[in-house]
C-alpha positions in Angstrom: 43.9 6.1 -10.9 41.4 3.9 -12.3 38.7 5.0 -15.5 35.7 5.1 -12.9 33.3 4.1 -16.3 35.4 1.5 -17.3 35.1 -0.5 -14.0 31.9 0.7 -13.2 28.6 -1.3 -13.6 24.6 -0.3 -13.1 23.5 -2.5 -10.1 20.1 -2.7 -11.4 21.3 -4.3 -14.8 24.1 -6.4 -13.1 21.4 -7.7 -10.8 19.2 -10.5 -12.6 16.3 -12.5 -10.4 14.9 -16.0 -11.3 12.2 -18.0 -9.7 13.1 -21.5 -10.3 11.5 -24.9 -9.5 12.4 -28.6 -9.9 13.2 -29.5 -14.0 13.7 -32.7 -16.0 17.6 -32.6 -15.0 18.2 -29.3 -13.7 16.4 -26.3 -11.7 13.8 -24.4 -14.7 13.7 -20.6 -14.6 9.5 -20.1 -14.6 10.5 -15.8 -14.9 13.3 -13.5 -14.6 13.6 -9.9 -14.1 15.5 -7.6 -12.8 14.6 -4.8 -9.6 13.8 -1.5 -9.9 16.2 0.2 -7.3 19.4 -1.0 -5.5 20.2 2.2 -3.9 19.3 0.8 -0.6 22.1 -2.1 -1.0 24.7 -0.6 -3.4 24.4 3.2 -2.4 22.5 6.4 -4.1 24.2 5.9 -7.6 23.1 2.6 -7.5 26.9 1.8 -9.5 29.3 -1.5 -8.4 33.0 -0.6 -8.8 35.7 -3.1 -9.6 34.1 -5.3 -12.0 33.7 -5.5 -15.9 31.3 -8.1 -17.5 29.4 -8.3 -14.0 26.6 -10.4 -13.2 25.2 -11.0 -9.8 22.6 -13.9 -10.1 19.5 -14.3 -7.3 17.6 -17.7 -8.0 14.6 -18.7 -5.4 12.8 -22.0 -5.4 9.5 -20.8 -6.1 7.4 -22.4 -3.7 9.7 -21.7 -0.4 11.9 -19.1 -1.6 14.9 -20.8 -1.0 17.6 -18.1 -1.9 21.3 -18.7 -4.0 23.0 -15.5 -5.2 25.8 -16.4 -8.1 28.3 -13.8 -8.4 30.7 -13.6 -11.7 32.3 -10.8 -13.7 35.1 -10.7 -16.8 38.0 -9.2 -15.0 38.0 -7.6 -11.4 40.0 -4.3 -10.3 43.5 -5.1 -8.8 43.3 -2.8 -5.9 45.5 0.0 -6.1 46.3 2.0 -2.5 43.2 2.3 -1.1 41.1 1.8 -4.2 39.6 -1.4 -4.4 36.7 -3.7 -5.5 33.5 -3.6 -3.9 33.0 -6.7 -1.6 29.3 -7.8 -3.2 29.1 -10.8 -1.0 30.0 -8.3 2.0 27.5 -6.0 1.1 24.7 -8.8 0.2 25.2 -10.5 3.8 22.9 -7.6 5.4 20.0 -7.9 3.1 19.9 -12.0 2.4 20.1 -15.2 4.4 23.5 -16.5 4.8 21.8 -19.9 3.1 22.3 -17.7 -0.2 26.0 -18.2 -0.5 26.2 -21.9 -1.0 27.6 -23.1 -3.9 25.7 -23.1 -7.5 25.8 -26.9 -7.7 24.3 -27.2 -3.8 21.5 -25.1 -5.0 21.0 -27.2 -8.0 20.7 -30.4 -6.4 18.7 -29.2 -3.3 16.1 -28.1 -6.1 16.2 -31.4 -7.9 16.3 -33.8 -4.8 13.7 -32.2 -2.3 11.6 -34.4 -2.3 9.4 -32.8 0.2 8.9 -30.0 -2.4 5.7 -32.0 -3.6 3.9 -31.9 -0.3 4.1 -28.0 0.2 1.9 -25.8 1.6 2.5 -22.1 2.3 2.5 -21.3 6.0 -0.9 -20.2 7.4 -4.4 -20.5 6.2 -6.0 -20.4 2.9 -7.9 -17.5 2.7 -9.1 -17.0 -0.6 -9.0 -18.9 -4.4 -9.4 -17.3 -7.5 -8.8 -17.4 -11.0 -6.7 -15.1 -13.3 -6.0 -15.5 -17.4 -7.2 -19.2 -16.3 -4.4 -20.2 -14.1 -5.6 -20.4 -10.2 -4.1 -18.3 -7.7 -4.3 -18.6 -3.7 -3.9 -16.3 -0.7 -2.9 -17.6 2.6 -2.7 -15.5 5.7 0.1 -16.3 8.6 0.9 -14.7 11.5 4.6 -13.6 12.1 5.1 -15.9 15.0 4.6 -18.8 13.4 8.2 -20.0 12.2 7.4 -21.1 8.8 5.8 -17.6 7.7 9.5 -15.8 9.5 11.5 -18.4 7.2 9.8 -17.1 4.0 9.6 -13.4 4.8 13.2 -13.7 5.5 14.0 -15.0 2.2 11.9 -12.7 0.4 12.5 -9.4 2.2 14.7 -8.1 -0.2 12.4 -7.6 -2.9 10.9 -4.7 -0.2 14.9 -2.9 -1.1 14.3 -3.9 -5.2 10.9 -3.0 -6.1 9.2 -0.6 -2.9 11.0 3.0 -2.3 12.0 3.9 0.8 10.7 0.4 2.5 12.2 -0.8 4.7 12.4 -4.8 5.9 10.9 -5.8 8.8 13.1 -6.9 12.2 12.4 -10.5 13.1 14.3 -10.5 15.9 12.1 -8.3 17.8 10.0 -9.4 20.9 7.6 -12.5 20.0 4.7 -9.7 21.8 5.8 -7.4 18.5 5.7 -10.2 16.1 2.4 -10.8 17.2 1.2 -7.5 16.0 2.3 -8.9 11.9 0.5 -10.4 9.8 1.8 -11.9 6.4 -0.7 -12.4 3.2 1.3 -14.9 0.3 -0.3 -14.6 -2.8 0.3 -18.1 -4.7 0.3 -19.6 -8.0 -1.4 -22.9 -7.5 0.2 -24.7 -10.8 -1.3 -27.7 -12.4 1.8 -29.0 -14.4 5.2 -29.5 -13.5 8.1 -31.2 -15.3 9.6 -33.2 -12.4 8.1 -36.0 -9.5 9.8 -33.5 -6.8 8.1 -30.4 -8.0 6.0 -28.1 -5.6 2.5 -27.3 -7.1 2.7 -23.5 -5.4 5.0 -20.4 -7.0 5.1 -17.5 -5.1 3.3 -14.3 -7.0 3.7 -11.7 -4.1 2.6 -10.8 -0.2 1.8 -7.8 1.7 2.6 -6.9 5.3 0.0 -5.5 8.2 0.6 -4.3 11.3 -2.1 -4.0 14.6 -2.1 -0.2 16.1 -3.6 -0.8 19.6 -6.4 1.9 19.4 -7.5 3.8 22.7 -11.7 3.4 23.1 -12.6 6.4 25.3 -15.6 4.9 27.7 -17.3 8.2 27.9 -17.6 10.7 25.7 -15.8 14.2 25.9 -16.9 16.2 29.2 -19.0 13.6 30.7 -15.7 11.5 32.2 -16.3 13.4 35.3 -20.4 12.0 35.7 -19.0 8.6 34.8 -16.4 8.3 37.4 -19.4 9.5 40.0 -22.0 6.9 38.5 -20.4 3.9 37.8 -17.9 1.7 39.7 -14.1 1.5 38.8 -12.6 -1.7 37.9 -9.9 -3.1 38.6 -7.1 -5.0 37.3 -3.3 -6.1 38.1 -0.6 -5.0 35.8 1.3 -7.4 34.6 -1.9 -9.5 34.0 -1.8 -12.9 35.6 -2.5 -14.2 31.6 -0.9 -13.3 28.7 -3.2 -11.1 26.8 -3.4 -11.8 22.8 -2.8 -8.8 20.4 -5.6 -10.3 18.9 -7.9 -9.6 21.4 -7.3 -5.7 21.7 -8.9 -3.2 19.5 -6.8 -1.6 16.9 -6.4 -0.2 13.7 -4.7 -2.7 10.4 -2.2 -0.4 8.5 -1.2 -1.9 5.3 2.8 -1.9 5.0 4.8 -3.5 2.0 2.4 -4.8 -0.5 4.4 -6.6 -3.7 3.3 -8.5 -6.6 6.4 -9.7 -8.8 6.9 -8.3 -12.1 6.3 -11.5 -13.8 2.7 -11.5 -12.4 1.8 -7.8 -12.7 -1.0 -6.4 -15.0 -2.8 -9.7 -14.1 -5.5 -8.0 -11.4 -3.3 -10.1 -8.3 -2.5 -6.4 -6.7 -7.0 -6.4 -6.5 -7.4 -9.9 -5.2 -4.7 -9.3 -2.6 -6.2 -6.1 -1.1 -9.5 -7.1 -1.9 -8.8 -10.3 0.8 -6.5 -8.4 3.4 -9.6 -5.7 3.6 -12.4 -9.2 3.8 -10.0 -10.1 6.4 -10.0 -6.9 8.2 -13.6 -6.0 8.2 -14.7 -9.5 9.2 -12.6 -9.2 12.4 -14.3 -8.0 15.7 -11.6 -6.1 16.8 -10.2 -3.9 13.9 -11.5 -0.7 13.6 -10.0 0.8 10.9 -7.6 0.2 7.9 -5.4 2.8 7.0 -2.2 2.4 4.3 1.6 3.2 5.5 2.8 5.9 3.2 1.0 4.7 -0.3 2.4 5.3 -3.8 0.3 7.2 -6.2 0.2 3.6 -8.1 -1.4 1.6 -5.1 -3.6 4.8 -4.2 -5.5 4.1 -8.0 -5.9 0.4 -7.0 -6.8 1.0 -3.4 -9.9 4.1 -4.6 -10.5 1.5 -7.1 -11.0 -1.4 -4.7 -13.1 0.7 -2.3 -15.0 2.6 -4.3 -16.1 -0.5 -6.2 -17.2 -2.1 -2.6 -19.2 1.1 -1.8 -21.1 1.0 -4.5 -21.6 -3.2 -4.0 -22.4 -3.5 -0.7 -24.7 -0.2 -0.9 -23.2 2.4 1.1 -22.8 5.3 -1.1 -26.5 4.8 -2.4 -27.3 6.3 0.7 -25.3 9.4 0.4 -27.0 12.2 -1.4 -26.1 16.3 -1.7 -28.3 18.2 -0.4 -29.4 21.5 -2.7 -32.4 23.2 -0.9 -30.4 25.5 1.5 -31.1 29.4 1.9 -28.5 31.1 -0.1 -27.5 33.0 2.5 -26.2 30.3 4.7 -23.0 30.9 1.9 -22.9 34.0 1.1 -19.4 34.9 0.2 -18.9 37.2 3.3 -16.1 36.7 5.8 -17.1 35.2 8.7 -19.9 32.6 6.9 -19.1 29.1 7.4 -19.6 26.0 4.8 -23.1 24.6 6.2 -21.6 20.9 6.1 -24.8 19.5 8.2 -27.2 20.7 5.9 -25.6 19.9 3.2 -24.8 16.5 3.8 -26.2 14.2 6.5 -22.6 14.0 8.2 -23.8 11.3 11.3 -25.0 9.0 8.4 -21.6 9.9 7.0 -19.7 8.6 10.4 -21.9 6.0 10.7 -20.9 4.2 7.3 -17.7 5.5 7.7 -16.9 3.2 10.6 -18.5 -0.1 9.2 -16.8 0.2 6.2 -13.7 0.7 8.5 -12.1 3.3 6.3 -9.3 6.4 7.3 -11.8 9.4 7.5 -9.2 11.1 4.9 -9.9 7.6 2.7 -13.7 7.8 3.4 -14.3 11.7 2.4 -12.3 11.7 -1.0 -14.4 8.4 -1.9 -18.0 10.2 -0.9 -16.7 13.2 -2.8 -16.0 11.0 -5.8 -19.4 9.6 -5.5 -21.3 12.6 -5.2 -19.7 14.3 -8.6 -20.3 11.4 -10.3 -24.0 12.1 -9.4 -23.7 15.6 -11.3 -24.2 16.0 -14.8 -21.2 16.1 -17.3 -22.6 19.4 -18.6 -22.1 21.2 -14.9 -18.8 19.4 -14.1 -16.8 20.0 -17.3 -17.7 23.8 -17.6 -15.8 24.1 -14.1 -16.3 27.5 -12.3 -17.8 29.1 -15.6 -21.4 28.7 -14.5 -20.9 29.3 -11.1 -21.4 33.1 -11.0 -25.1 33.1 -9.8 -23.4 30.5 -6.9 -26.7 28.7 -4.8 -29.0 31.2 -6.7 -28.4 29.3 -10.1 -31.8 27.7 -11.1 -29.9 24.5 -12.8 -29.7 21.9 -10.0 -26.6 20.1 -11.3 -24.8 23.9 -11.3 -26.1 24.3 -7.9 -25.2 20.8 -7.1 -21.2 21.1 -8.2 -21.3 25.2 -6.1 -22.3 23.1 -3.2 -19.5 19.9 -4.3 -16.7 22.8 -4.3 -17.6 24.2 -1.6 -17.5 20.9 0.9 -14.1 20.4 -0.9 -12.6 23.8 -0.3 -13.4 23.5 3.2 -12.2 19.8 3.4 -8.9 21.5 1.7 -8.4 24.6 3.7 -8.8 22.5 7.4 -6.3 20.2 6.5 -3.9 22.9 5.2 -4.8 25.9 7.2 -1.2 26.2 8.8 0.7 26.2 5.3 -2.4 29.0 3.6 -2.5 31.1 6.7 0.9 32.4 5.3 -0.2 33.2 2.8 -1.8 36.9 1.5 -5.7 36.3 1.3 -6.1 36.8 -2.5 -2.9 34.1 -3.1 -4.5 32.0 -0.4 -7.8 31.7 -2.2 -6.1 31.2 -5.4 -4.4 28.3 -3.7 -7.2 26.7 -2.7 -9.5 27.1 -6.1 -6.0 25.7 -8.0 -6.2 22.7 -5.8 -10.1 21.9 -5.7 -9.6 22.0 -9.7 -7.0 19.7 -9.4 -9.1 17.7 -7.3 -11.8 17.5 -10.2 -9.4 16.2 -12.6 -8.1 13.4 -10.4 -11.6 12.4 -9.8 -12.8 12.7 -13.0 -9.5 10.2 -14.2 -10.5 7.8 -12.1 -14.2 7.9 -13.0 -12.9 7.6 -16.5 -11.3 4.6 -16.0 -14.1 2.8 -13.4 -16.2 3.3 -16.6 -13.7 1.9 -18.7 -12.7 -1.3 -16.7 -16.7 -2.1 -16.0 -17.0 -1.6 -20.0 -14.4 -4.4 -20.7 -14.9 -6.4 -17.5 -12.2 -5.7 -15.8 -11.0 -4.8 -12.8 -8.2 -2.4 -11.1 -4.7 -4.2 -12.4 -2.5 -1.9 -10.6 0.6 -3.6 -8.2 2.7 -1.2 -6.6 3.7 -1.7 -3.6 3.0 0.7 -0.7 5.6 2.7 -0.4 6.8 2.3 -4.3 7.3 5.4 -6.9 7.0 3.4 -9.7 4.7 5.8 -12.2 5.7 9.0 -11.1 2.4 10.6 -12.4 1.7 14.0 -10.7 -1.1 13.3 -8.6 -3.8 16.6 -7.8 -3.9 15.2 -4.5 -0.5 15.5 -3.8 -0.3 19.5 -4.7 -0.8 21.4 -2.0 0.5 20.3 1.5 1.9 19.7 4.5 2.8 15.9 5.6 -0.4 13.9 5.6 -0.5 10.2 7.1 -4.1 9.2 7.6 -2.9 7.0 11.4 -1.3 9.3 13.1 -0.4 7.3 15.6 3.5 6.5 16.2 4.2 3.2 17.8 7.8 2.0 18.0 6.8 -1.2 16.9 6.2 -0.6 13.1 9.0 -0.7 10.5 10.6 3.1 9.7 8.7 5.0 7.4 10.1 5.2 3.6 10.7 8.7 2.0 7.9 11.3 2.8 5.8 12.5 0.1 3.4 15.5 0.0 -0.2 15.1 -0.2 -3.5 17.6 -0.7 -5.4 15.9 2.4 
């Protein structure tokens, strides 16, 4: 039987990536690096058997992500009965174009000799220009009909399997109507010197994914359906429509899916330009109504808080939100039976008013008001926690009052979306719960308040780049303490890629 170890190799150090371009005389390597996770191509132990001295080398031209995989090893295992090497190319056909297995010298000269290299222009529209460590970036926008956005996210899909947990890449073989529902964001470098007359000015820095969840708009409001139907006149209309009707046109909700910036280009604020476009894009369309995230790592949940919190406070919104102190005391007395006072103690139709021009999840939208409003409360009340609190609304200090009232819209906030999971609980453990997590809460916030302060202090902004569905930074988050599953669309549509591996969140 053969030493496992000895003909055993990591996947994730065999694998090496290179973006390339045209050189002098031969392709130039402008990064390499190598992915976080193979499991989803080589299996859970993310091991290769059968080689020693194994390298498997991914090179893409860095403006259209033209693909070449070179495989070479020391010595490969002599199979023995049914023990034999794994078959990388095998394996690889499933998760890259079959372009990628051309020869090395192919590759090479295709590099050197396209000469149409020079006049490239990513698929789609330019969207947005901007500047970073003084080297300009661009992000262009496609839709995943057009041709030339499918060639690239073919090429580059299995960066979702190296670097983004559980995702999953999308089918491009599905009905041009689902296609239709994609949308594609490329962020490029826009480079301003290159060594060869055939070079491409553009090198790819990362893209996201979004999807269109066709949203129901109820034309009456709950109960008065009935008075409608006797008022007004029914229309009518012939299924299948005579005219193709455009995904575009119909009201729904943009999730955010895989969202990637390479390792070469993270830590250089491209993860903020790239969601601070898709959301420009999203809010400046008449017929999205909300943005929601598919299943978001706690690294992209920092830069996404970051990113809208920011644009809150720019464009006004939570200026308008104050907490109201001047309540009876009884209205929360700690009696069974006495419910949190939300309308009184926050003006909750301003709060779905803004809510819904801002476009945000409600879940996104509360966590960011409640961040707002403890920032508005003095350090002293905040930091001495639930010390002060033992007068509760009686307290004459109106930033302890304040922070009673704070805890108490979270507790609430906390207890609806986790009644089932507390309710078995004994009451005592069940409150305990709940003040475990709302402390939790304050910590989170207060980290990220931290850092807003520190980023505006150095003039920076939010450099986080996970992608959506990544686990890179397993931090514990207080969010994510107590809870049953939480995903902000609820909708299910058959349309959208699988969900990666489910995490647990507070809300």
């Amino acid at each position: 039987m053969a030493d496992q170890d000895e003909w055993s190799s990591n996947a994730n150090e065999a694998v090496e990536i290179s973006i390339v371009q045209a050189g002098e005389t031969s392709p130039k390597t402008l990064s390499s690096f190598h992915p976080q996770f193979t499991y989803p191509i080589f299996g859970e132990e993310e091991r290769i058997f059968g080689y020693q001295g194994l390298k498997i080398h991914l090179r893409f031209a860095a403006h259209d992500a033209y693909p070449n995989v070179e495989i070479s090893y020391d010595q490969r295992f002599q199979t023995v009965g049914d023990t034999t090497a794994t078959n990388i190319e095998e394996v690889m056909k499933e998760w890259i174009p079959p372009i990628s297995f051309t020869k090395n010298a192919y590759f090479n000269n295709r590099i050197q000799a396209d000469v149409s290299a020079k006049h490239f222009k990513p698929p789609g529209k330019l969207i947005e220009s901007y500047t970073s460590k003084g080297r300009n970036f661009e992000i262009w926008l496609g839709e995943l009909t057009d041709p030339g956005v499918q060639i690239i996210l073919e090429r580059l899909q299995i960066f979702v399997s190296f670097f983004i947990e559980g995702g999953t890449p999308l089918a491009l073989d599905d009905a041009e109507w689902t296609l239709a529902r994609w949308r594609v964001f490329f962020v490029y470098e826009k480079l301003s010197q290159f060594p060869s007359p055939n070079g491409s000015s553009y090198s790819i820095v990362g893209y996201s994914t979004s999807y269109r969840f066709l949203t129901y708009l109820p034309t009456s409001k709950p109960g008065k359906a009935q008075d409608d139907l006797s008022s007004k006149k029914l229309q009518t209309f012939t299924l299948p429509p005579t005219e193709p009707i455009p995904v575009s046109s119909l009201p729904s909700r943009a999730r955010i899916s895989q969202f990637l910036i390479l390792p070469p280009h993270q830590h250089h604020s491209h993860g903020s330009h790239l969601y601070a476009a898709m959301t420009k894009t999203f809010l400046a369309s008449p017929t999205c109504l909300e943005i929601t995230v598919e299943d978001p790592s706690e690294a992209f949940d920092d830069l996404r808080d970051y990113c809208d919190y920011t644009h809150l406070l720019a464009n006004g919104t939570l200026g308008q939100i104050t907490l109201s102190t001047n309540l009876d005391p009884k209205l929360t007395a700690k009696k069974r039976g006495v419910r949190v006072p939300t309308a009184k103690i926050l003006d909750t139709a301003l709060l779905e008013s803004l809510r819904k021009k801002n476009k945000l999840a409600p879940r996104q939208f509360h966590r960011l008001v409640e961040m707002h409003l403890l920032s508005q409360i003095a350090p002293h009340a905040r930091q001495a926690g639930t010390a002060r609190l033992t007068q509760r609304a009686r307290t004459s200090d109106r930033d302890d009052k304040a922070f009673y009232y704070w805890r108490l819209l979270v507790k609430q906030r906390v207890y609806k979306k986790n009644r089932d999971v507390l309710m078995q609980l004994d009451h005592l453990d069940r409150i305990d719960k709940v003040e475990q997590t709302v402390g939790e809460v304050v910590g989170d916030y207060e980290r990220l308040l931290r850092r807003m302060v520190e980023k505006a202090v150095k003039g920076e902004i939010e450099d986080g780049e996970a992608g959506a569905s990544t686990n890179g930074g397993k931090r514990e988050r207080a969010k994510r303490k107590l809870v049953v599953e939480d995903d902000e669309d609820e909708d299910d549509d058959a349309g959208a890629s699988e969900r990666g591996r489910k995490r647990n969140r507070e809300t």
